[in-house]
C-alpha positions, 0 to 999 in steps of 0.5 A: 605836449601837455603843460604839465610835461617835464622839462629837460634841459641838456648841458652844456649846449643849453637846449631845452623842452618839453617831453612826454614823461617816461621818454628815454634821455636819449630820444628826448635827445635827438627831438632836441637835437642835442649831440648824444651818441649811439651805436646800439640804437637804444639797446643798452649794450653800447658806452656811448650815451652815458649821461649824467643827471644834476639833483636840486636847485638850479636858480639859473634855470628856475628849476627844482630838481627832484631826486626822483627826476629819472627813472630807478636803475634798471637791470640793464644798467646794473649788467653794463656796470658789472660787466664794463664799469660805469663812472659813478653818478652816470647813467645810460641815456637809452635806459634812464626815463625822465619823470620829472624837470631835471638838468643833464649833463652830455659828457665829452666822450658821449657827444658824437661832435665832441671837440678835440684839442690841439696841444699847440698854444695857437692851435684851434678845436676839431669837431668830430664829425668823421665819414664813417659811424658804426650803426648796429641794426637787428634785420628782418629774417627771410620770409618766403611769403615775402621774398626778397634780398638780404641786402634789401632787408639790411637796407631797411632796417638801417632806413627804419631804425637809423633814419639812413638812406640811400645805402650802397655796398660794393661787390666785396661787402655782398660776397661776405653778407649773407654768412655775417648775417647768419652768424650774427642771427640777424644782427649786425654792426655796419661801418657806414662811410657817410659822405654821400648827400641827403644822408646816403651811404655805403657800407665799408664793413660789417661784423656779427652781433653787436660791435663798438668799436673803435675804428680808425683812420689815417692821417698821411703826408705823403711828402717827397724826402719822407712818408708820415702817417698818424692813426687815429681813433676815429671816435675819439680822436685820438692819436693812438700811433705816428710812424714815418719812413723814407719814400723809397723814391729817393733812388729815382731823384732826390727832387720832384723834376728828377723824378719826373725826368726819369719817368720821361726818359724810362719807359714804363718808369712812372709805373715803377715809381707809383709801385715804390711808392704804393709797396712803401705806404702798405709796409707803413700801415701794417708797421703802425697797426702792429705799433697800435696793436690793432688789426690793420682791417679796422682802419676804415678812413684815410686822408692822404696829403701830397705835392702835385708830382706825388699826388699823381704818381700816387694815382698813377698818373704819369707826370710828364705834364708836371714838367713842362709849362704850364704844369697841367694837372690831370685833375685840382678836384678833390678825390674820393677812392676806394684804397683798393683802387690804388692797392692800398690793400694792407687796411680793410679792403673797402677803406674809403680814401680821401686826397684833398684838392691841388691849388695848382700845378707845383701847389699841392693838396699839402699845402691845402691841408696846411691852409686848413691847419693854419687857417690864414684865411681866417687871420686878422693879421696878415700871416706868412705860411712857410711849409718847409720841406723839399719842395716848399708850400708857401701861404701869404694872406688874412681874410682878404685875400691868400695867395700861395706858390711853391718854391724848389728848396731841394731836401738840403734842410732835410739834410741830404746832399750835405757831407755830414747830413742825415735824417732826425735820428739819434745822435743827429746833431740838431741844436748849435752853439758857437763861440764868437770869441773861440770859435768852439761849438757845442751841440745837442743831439737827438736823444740827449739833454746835455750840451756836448761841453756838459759833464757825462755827455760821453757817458749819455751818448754813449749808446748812439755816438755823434752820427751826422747833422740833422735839418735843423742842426745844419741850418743852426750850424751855419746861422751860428758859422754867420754869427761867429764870423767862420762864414762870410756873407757870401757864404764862403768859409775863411783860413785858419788864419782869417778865422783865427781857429784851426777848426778851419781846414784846407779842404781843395781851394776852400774851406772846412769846419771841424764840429767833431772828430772821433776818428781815433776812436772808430767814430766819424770826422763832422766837418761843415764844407762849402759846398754844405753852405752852397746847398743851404744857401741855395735852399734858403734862397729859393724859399725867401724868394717865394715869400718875398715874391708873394709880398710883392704881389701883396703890395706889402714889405713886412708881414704881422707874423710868421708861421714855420711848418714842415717835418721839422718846423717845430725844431727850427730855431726863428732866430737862426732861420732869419739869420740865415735869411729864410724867412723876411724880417719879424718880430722873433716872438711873432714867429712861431712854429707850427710842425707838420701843418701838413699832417694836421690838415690831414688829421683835421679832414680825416676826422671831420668832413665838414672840414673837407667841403671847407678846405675845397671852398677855401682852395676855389679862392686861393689866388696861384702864383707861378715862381718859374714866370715872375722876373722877379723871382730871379732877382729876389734868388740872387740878393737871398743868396747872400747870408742874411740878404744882399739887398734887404736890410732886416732892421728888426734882427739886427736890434738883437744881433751882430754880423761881423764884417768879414769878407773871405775872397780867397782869389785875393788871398794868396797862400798866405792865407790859406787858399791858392790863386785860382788860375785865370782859363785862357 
């Protein structure tokens, strides 16, 4: 460059130099290597290397800068304002030339790596950097004199004018090419999947003449009580859509073991379940492209997350090897499909799928995605991971170590196998209030802000009704039951009159809790039984008793801080979960809840493939530990049985609330308190 050469200096990553005058912003760009984006390749037909230039002094940088520093507005510039809009003060990186010294503005929306951020308080940045791009390319026209393939000639013009090599299609894409081409007279848009080393490529897609777009991705937890799927604008970032169903395989099992035992015991039964699963995911995609109101053959990216037993009936692997020690899995690696081959075909026919690696045999690539989400790998502090769900992921570690293990919960805190329980619907209840003294609840429910005790909480429920309790409304219900002295430590329900309330009802040779009874009125009889705080006793049990083993195997009693993840573990109250004794002692305001981690790490590998080769090294160091083969486990289940613990004293809960000292032992009781004498078996 000559000395006189203008210097550019690009905002706001800072870099510099000197370039020919009369260079383009946007070469001056990519010899800079400043983050500009481009579909169009400089034709001036694409929004996306729209900058915007700053005039006069820059003291900071010794600059003067001239009003004439770029050159005029073109016509090129004045027919994409016409036609499309363009906000005042930018300019089209491809058209503006630089003529002088002069500062440039990048925009967010122009960066192809721009950052994205995550609404939570702890949430950290994802930096775009999705697998698949858009590249438009004009393609040289076939010449007898120098023969060759239309594939061959899309090939190099993608080399000449994109720099991208290495580029493959598949037998689908080749069938529709040379009518594309034709159509588009030589030129085409092509859909990229970029996931190849040393810049190679395969082509996902192609459309005629210039197209920009958007594409989309999808972020899916693909968990065993419910299916989630988040579609994204795979240029923004954005979330355009989030939709979720039931996974149709709770017929074969409400747990993964029953599951496995039914392929066992079936033949042809893995293939059925992989069938069920596979139909449901194809419904969901459609149901969030028509929510979107896009076509679903614009969804080009997937990301699904999984526990081991749904990771391989996904694939349609039989997961007998699952069931038994030492819980093989057929492969830990990461995967990177083609959807067809799973007939996922309700996307476009070439989507690329990617489903992150399994820790080990009960640990999944779910809860890879949440070490992603949460990062405890990166964490100062030492930080306790609980992805709440059927089967339950649990993470324990800081930048030393991580050590993770899964835990049986079963789908009680999803509210199955509960006599009032339900999936987060409207008119679930979700939050619990009871009264110490009177034993009376109040509640929430889905869809409506009044507390049940509220004037016009009738009149605002009016369309829904009362319909069941929901997994956070069943853990605050018993929690509140403990509080109020209803429930005693053991978990049993006491008599109307050791209670001294009459929503306490005989119900066999225990105890009921009455929340709500509309039964006059058509409406549904709520109760809470035994039997319900049996099931939310053992779910508790098994996931305090993962984490407490992890502790163990840490050499530690007390963890910094507590994240709760899962379907709804942004709607369980922390108070009310060690109440109950789910999750060790801490500190309430270090206790946080993260929502669906899962997903997120999904949504973070979808848009971002660094993020991927990331969550595959972190993986490689995660240390497994195995629940079903420590001793401990057992004893660490049989203390968390009881509500809060039996053993362990939780000291930091107990500064900010009181357990009554009750004891229910109804074989002591007689009938004169409500229950009958069990009689002794001879």
């Amino acid at each position: 460059m000559a000395d006189g050469d203008p210097l550019v200096i690009f905002t706001p990553s800072g870099k510099r130099g000197h370039v020919a005058q009369g260079t383009s912003v946007l070469d001056a760009a990519r010899k800079l290597g400043v983050d500009l984006d481009s579909v169009c390749g400089g034709r001036g037909i694409c929004s996306r290397c729209q900058i915007t230039p700053s005039f006069g002094e820059f003291p900071k940088h010794g600059l003067n800068v001239a009003p004439d520093a770029l050159s005029e507005w073109n016509a090129v510039e004045e027919r994409y304002r016409q036609k499309r809009g363009l906000a005042e003060g930018r300019r089209l990186g491809c058209q503006a030339r630089i003529q002088g010294d002069v500062v440039i503005d990048v925009p967010p929306e122009s960066q192809v790596h721009k950052q994205v951020v995550r609404k939570r308080a702890e949430a950290r940045t994802v930096t775009m950097n999705p697998p698949t791009r858009l590249f438009y390319v004009e393609v040289a026209q076939p010449d007898m004199h120098d023969p060759s393939g239309d594939l061959e000639r899309l090939k190099q013009a993608l080399r000449e004018q994109w720099q991208v090599k290495d580029v493959t299609a598949d037998f689908a894409t080749l069938a529709d090419l040379q009518a594309i081409l034709r159509k588009g007279d030589w030129k085409v848009t092509v859909a990229l999947h970029m996931a190849g080393e040393n810049h190679s490529a395969e082509i996902i897609r192609l459309w005629p003449g210039f197209f920009e777009g958007p594409l989309y991705g999808l972020a899916v937890d693909l968990g065993s009580t419910t299916i989630a799927a988040h579609l994204c604008d795979l240029h923004s970032g954005e979330v355009v859509a989030s939709s979720g169903v039931m996974n149709p395989q709770i017929r074969f099992g409400e747990d993964l073991m029953s599951r496995v035992s039914y392929c066992t015991m079936n033949k042809g039964g893995a293939a059925e379940l992989t069938a069920t699963v596979r139909t449901a995911l194809n419904a969901l995609f459609q149901d969030i492209a028509a929510e979107a109101g896009i076509s679903p053959e614009l969804i080009v990216e997937m990301v699904i997350v999984c526990n081991p037993v749904m990771h391989h009936l996904l694939l349609g692997i039989d997961p007998f090897e699952l069931g038994q020690a030492p819980f093989a899995l057929a492969t830990a690696d990461a995967l990177n499909l083609c959807a067809g081959q799973l007939g996922l075909d309700s996307i476009a026919p070439a989507a690329r799928l990617y489903v992150p690696p399994c820790i080990a045999g009960h640990v999944g690539a779910d809860a890879a995605a949440v070490a992603l989400s949460e990062a405890p790998h990166k964490s100062d502090d030492l930080v306790l991971v609980v992805d709440v769900g059927t089967n339950a992921e649990i993470l324990l570690g800081n930048r030393e170590r991580v050590l993770a293990c899964s835990s049986p919960t079963g789908p009680a805190f999803e509210g199955a196998q509960i006599s009032s329980g339900q999936r987060a619907a409207p008119g679930a209840i979700e939050r619990v209030q009871i009264d110490p003294a009177t034993k009376e609840p109040r509640f929430k429910v889905i869809g409506c802000e009044l507390w049940s005790d509220e004037p016009g909480f009738a009149e605002a429920i009016a369309q829904t009704g009362v319909t069941g309790i929901c997994g956070s409304g069943i853990i605050e219900m018993v929690a509140e039951m403990r509080l109020a002295g209803i429930v005693d430590a053991s978990g049993l329900i006491g008599s109307a009159e050791q209670t001294g309330s009459a929503r306490c009802i005989l119900n066999g040779r225990t105890h009921e809790y009455l929340v709500w009874d509309e039964t006059d009125r058509g409406g549904p009889r709520i109760t809470v039984t035994n039997r319900d705080i049996r099931e939310i006793q053992m779910a508790k049990a098994a996931l305090y008793s993962g984490a407490r083993l992890l502790m163990d195997k840490f050499g530690t009693d007390t963890v910094d801080r507590i994240v709760l993840a899962g379907a709804f573990g942004a709607h369980i109250s922390p108070r009310h979960a060690m109440v109950l004794g789910m999750i060790p002692d801490c500190a309430l305001e270090r206790v946080s809840s993260a929502g669906n981690a899962a997903g997120t790490g999904a949504r973070i590998a979808l848009l971002n493939i660094d993020a991927r080769r990331e969550i595959e090294q972190v993986v490689r160091q995660i240390d497994k530990i195995e629940t079903a083969i420590e001793p401990r486990f057992q004893e660490h289940f049989v203390n968390a049985s009881a509500i809060p613990n039996a053993v362990e004293p939780f000291p930091i809960l107990r500064q900010i609330v009181e357990f009554p000292e009750v004891a229910f032992n109804q074989r002591n009781d007689g009938d004169d308190r409500g229950g009958k004498r069990r009689r002794r078996r001879r």
